[in-house]
C-alpha positions as CSV (number, residue, x, y, z in Angstrom):
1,X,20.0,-34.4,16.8
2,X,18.7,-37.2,14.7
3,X,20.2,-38.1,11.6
4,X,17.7,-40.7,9.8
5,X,18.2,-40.5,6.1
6,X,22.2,-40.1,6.1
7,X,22.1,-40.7,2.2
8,X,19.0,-38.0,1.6
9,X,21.1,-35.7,3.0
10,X,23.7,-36.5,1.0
11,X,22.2,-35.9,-2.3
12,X,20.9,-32.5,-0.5
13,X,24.7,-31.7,0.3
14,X,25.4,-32.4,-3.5
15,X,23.8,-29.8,-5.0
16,X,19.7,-29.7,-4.5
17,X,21.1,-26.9,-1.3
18,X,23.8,-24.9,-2.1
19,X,25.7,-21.1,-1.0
20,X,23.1,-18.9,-2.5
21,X,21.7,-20.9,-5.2
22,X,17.6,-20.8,-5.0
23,X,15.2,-22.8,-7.6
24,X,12.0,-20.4,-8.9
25,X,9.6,-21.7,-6.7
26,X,11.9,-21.6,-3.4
27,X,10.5,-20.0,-0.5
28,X,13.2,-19.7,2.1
29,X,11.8,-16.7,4.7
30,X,9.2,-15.5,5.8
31,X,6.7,-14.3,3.3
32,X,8.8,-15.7,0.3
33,X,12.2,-14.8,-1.4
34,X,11.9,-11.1,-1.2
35,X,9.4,-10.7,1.9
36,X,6.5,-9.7,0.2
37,X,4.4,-12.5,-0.7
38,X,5.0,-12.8,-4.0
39,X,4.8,-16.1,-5.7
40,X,6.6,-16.9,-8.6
41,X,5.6,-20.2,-11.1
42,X,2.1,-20.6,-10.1
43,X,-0.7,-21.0,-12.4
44,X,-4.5,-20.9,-11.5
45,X,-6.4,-23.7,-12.6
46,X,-9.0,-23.0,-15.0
47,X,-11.6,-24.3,-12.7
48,X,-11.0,-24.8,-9.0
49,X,-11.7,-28.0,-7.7
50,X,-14.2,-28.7,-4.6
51,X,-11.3,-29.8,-2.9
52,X,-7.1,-30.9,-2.7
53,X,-5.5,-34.3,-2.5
54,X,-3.6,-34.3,0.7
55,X,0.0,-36.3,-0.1
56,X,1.0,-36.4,3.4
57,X,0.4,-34.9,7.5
58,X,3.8,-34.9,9.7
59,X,3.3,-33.5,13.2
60,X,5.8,-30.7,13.6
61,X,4.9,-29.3,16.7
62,X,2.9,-26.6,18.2
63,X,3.8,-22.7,16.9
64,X,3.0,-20.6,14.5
65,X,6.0,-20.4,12.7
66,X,5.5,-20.7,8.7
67,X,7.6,-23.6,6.6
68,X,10.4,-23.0,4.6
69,X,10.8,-24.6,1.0
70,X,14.3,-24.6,-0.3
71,X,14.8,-26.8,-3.3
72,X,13.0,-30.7,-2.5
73,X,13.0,-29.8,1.5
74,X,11.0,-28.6,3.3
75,X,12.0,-27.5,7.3
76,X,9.8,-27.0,10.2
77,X,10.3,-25.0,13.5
78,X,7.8,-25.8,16.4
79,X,7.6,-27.0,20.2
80,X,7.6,-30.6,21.1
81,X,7.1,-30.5,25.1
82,X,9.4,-28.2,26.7
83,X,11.6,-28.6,23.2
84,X,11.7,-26.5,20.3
85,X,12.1,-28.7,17.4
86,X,13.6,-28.3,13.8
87,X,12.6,-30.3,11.2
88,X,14.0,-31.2,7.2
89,X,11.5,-33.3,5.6
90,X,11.2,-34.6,1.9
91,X,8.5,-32.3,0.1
92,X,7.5,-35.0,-1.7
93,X,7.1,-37.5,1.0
94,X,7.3,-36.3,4.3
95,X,9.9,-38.1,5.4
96,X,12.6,-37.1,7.9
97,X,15.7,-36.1,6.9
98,X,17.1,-35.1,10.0
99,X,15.6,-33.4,13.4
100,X,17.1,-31.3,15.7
101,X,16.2,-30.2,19.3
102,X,17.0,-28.1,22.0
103,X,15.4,-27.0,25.2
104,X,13.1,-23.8,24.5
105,X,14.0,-22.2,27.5
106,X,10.6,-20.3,27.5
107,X,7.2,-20.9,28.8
108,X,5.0,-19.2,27.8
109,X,2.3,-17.2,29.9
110,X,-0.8,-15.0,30.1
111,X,-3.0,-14.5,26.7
112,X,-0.4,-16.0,24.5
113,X,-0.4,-19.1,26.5
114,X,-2.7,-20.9,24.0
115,X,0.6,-20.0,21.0
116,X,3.6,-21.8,23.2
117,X,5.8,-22.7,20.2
118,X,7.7,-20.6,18.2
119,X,6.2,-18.0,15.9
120,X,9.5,-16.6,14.0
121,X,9.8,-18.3,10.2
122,X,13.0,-20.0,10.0
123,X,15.6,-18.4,7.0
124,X,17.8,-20.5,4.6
125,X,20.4,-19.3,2.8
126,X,24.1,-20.2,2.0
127,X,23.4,-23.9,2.8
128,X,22.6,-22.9,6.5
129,X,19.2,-22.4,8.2
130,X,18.7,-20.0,11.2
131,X,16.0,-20.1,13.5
132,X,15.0,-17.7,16.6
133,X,13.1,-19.4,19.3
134,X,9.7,-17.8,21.2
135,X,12.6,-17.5,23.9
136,X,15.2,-16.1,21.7
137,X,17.5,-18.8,21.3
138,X,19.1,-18.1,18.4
139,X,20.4,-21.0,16.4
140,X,22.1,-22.0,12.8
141,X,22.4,-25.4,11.2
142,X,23.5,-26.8,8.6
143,X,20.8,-27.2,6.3
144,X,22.1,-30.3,4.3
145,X,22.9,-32.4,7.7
146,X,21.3,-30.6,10.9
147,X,24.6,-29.9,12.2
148,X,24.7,-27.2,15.0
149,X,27.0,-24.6,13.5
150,X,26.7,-22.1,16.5
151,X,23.8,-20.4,19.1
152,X,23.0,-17.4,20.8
153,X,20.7,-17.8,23.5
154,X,21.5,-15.4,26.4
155,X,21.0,-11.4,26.9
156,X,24.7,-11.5,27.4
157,X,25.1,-12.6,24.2
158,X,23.2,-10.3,22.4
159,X,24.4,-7.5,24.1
160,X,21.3,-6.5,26.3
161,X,20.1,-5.9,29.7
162,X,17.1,-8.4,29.1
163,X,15.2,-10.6,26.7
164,X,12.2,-11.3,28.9
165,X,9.5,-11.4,26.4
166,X,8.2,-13.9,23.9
167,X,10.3,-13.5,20.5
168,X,8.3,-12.9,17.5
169,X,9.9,-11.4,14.7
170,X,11.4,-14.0,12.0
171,X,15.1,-13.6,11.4
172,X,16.7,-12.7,7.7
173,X,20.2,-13.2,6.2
174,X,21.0,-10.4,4.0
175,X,24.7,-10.2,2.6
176,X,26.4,-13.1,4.9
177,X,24.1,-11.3,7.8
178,X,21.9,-13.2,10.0
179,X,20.1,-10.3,11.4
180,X,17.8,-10.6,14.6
181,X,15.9,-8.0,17.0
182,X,15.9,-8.8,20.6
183,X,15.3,-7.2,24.0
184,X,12.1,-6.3,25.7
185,X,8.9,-4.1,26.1
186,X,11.0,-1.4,27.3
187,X,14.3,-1.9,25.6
188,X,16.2,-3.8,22.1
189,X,18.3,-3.8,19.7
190,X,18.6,-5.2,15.9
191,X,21.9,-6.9,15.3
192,X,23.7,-8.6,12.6
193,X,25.7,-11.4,13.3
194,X,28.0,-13.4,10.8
195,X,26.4,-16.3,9.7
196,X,29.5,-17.8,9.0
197,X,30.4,-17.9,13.0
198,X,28.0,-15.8,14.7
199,X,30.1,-13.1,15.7
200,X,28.4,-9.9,16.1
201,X,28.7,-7.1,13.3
202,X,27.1,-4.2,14.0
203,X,24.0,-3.8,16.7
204,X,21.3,-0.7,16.5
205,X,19.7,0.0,20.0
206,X,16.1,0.5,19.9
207,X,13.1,1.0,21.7
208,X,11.7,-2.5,22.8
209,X,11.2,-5.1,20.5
210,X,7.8,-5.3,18.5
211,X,6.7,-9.0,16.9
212,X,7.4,-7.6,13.3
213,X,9.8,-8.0,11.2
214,X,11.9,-6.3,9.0
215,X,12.3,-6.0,5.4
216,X,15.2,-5.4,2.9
217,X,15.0,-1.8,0.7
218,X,16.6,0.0,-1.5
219,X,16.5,4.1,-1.7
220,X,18.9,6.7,-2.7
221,X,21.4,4.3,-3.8
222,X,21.7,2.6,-0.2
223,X,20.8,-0.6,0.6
224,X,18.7,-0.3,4.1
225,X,17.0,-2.3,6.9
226,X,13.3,-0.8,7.3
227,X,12.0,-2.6,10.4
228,X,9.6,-1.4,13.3
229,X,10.7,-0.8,16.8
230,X,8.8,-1.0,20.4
231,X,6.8,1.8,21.9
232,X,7.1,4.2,24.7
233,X,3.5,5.3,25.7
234,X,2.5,7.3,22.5
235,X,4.0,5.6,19.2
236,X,6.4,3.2,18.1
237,X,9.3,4.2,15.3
238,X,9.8,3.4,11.9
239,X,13.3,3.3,11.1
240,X,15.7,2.9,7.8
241,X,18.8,1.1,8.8
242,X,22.2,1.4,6.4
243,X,22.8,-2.3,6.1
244,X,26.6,-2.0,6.0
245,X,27.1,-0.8,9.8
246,X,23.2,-0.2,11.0
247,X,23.4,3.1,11.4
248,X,20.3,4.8,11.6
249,X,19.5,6.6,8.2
250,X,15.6,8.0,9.0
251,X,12.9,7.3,11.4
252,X,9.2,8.5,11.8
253,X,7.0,8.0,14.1
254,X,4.5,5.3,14.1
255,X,1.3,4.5,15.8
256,X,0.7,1.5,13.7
257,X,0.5,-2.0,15.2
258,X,3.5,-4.0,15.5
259,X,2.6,-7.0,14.1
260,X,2.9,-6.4,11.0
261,X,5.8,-6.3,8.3
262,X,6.3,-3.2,6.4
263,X,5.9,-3.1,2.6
264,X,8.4,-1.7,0.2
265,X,7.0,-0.3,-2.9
266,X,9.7,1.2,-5.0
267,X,10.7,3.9,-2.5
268,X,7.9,4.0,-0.5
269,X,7.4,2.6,2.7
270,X,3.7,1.4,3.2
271,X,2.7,0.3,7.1
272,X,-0.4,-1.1,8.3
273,X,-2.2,-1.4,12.1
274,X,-4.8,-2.3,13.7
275,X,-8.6,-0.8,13.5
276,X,-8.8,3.1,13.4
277,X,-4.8,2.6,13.5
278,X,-5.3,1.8,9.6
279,X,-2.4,2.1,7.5
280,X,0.5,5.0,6.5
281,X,3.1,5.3,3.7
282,X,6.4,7.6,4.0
283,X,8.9,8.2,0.7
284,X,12.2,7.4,1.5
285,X,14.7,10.0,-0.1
286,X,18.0,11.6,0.4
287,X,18.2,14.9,2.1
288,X,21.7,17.0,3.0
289,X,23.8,14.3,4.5
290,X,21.3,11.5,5.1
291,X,17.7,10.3,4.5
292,X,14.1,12.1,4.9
293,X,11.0,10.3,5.3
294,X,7.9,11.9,4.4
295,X,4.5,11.2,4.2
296,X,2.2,10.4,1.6
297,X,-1.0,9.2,2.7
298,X,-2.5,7.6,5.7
299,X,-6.4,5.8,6.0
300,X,-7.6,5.3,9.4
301,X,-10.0,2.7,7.7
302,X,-8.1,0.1,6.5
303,X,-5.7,-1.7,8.7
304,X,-4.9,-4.8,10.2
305,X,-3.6,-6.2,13.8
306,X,-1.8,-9.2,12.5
307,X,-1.8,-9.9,8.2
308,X,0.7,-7.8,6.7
309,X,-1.0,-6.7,3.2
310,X,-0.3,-7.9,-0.2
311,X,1.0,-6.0,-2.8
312,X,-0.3,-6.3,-6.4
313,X,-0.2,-4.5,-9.4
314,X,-0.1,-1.1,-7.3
315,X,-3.0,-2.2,-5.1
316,X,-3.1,-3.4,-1.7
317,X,-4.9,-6.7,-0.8
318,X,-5.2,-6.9,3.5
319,X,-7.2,-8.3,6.2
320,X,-9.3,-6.8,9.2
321,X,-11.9,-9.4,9.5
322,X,-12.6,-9.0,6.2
323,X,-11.0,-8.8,2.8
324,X,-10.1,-5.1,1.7
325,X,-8.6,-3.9,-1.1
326,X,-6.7,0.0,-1.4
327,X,-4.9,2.1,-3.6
328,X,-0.6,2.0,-2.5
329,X,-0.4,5.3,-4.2
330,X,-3.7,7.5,-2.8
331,X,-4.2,5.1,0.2
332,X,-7.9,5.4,-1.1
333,X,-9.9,2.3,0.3
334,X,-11.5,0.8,-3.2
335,X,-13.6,-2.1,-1.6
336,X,-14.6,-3.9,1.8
337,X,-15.7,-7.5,1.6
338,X,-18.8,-8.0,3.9
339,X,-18.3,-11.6,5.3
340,X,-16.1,-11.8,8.6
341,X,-13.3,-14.7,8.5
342,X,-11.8,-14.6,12.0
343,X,-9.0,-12.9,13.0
344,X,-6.1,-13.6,10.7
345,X,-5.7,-14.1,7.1
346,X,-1.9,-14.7,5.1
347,X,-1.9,-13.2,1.9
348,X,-0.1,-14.3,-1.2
349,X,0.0,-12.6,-4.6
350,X,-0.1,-15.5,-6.9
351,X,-0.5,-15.5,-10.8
352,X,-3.5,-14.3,-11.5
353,X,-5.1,-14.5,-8.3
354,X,-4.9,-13.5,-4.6
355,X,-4.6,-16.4,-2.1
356,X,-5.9,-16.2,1.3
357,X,-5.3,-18.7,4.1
358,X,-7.4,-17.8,7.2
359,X,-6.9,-19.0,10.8
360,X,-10.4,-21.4,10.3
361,X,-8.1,-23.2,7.6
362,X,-9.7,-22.5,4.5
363,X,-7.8,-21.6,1.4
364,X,-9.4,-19.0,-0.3
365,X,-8.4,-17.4,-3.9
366,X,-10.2,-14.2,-5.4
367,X,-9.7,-12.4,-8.2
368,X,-7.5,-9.6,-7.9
369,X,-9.5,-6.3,-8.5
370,X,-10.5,-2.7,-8.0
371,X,-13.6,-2.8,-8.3
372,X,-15.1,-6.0,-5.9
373,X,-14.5,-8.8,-4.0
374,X,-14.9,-12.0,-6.7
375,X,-14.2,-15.1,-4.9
376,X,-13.4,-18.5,-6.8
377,X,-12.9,-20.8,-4.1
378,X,-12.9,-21.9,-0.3
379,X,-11.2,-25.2,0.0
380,X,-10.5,-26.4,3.2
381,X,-7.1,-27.7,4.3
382,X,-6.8,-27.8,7.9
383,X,-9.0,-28.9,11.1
384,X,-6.9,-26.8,13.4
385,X,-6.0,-23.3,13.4
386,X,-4.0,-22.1,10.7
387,X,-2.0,-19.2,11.8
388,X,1.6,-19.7,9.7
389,X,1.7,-18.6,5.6
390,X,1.1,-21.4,3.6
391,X,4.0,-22.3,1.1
392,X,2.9,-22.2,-2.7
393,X,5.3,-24.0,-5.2
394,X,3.9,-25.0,-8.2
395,X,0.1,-27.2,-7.5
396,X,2.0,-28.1,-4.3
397,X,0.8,-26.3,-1.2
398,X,2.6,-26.6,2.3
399,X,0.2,-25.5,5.6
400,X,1.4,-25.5,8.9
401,X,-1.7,-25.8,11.4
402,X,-1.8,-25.8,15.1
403,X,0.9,-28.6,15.3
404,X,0.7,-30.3,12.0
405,X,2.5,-29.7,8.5
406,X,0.9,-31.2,5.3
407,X,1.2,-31.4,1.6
408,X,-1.9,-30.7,-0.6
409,X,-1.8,-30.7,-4.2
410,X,-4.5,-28.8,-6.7
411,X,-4.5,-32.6,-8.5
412,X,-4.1,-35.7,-7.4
């Protein structure tokens, strides 16, 4: 670990970082403060430019894995050789406030081979940040001074018979929970460590491990984990977990893909898969002594393999290809965009538009609508592929490309 701004991090330690304490336009997890890719502060310019000022570029490493922002710092996760590399930088400048590395422990093979860093978006929270590996090392720092508070790394130490797969799923910290799922194709389990120490709390055994991940709701009064688990040679499961032990409060079978994070609407579960896979929403009640799932809708239409839809104003705003937009109550598909975009788009609800950053790294926002597809600009911000969320704060916007991380601003 290098420590080359000893009085940034300082000033971090003093108070800009601290247990629990998030500014308005933080974005500390994956897909934002509350997982659903909401962001909060952000105005739309009256008219878009043609283009953004770039402030800086810092190469970050190869992966896929989205940046954090947690009050003026931004962190990094990606591969650097045959390490995985952690990165706090200055949002303002780019500058390093400290790095820290470790062997990945993982090489990746087959199809996936051309995405050998890590994909999982790091989590801050209580002054720490936790990050899980494409190998499944599991590691928390401090996120003032980079310190190594503790690592879990081995199946032993989760508690499994293997974790011979490349890790996916992007860690939260609910409650003074780190909570992780690890394993296999044919065998996992979700389990909550202490982030204080890293001792184990309570562990779930599932099917194997899918590369989604899981989501915070409240139903009934209990506060659950809804996350998706492997597939045996039908369907996968979605599953409610109580947060307080992880014991298993509902599950319901699911054929969707598992790429995707589910959406929590109120009580209702909304998942989305891939092609004629399309997407499926359960109500999440109390019945006799535990919880009921049952279904509401389902559209065979309208699904995607890898961009977890957006929720707005009780529609849904995805990505097959194309842009779609649905009803989250009917399911109803109100309107399919006709131009084809690649194979990934990240969504973010923001103000009074939807944003859009697609793998060819263009920035797109459109107008958020029932009736049509109204775009208002394409601006692009990346040469490479963009597959990690961008990070919206304010007319500052953070994208993570193929192995680069950069600052744009709507002005300059």
């Amino acid at each position: 670990m290098r420590n080359v701004r000893p009085w940034i991090a300082a000033i971090v330690a003093l108070g800009i970082i601290s247990g629990g304490c998030l500014l308005a336009q933080d974005w500390p997890q994956w897909r934002g403060p509350n997982r659903d890719g909401t962001v909060s502060g952000f105005t739309a310019p009256a008219a878009w430019p043609a283009k953004f000022m770039q402030k800086w570029q810092v190469k970050a490493g190869k992966g896929d894995a989205s940046p954090v922002l947690v009050g003026e710092n931004v962190y990094t996760f990606g591969r650097q050789g045959t390490d995985e590399v952690v990165l706090c930088l200055v949002a303002a400048t780019g500058k390093t406030v400290w790095e820290a590395k470790y062997p990945a422990g993982r090489v990746v093979t087959g199809p996936p081979a051309g995405h050998p860093g890590p994909r999982g978006t790091p989590v801050v929270a209580e002054g720490k940040i936790c990050t899980l590996g494409v190998g499944s090392v599991l590691s928390c720092f401090d996120a003032a001074k980079g310190t190594l508070l503790w690592r879990k790394q081995t199946a032993a130490d989760y508690g499994v018979a293997s974790i011979n797969t490349d890790c996916t799923m992007s860690p939260t910290i609910v409650d003074g929970l780190c909570i992780i799922h690890v394993g296999d194709g044919s065998a996992g389990a979700v389990i909550a460590l202490a982030l204080a120490d890293g001792k184990p709390k309570w562990t779930w055994k599932s099917m194997g491990v899918t590369n989604s991940s899981p989501v915070v709701m409240t139903a009934g009064g209990k506060k659950q984990l809804v996350i998706l688990t492997g597939k045996d040679k039908q369907s996968g499961t979605l599953a409610g977990l109580d947060l307080a032990d992880g014991k298993l409060l509902w599950q319901t079978s699911s054929s969707q893909g598992d790429c995707t994070t589910p959406i929590v609407d109120g009580a209702t579960v909304i998942c989305s898969g891939q092609g004629s896979k399309g997407m499926f929403a359960v109500k999440i009640a109390p019945q006799d002594a535990g919880f009921a799932a049952t279904p509401l809708w389902a559209n065979s239409q309208a699904g995607a393999r890898f961009t977890t839809p957006v929720l707005k104003d009780g529609l849904l705003y995805g990505f097959n290809g194309s842009f779609f937009c649905a009803d989250a109550k009917t399911g109803a598909t109100l309107w399919t965009d006709s131009a084809k975009r690649g194979q990934s788009a990240s969504l973010l609800a923001a103000g009074s538009v939807v944003l859009a950053l697609t793998v060819k790294g263009e920035l797109i926002a459109f107008t958020p609508s029932n009736a049509k597809y109204t775009q208002l600009a394409l601006i692009k911000v990346a040469s490479a592929e963009t597959w990690a969320h961008p990070v919206v704060a304010g007319d500052r916007i953070f994208v993570k490309d193929t192995e680069t991380v950069s600052l744009w601003t709507l002005a300059p």
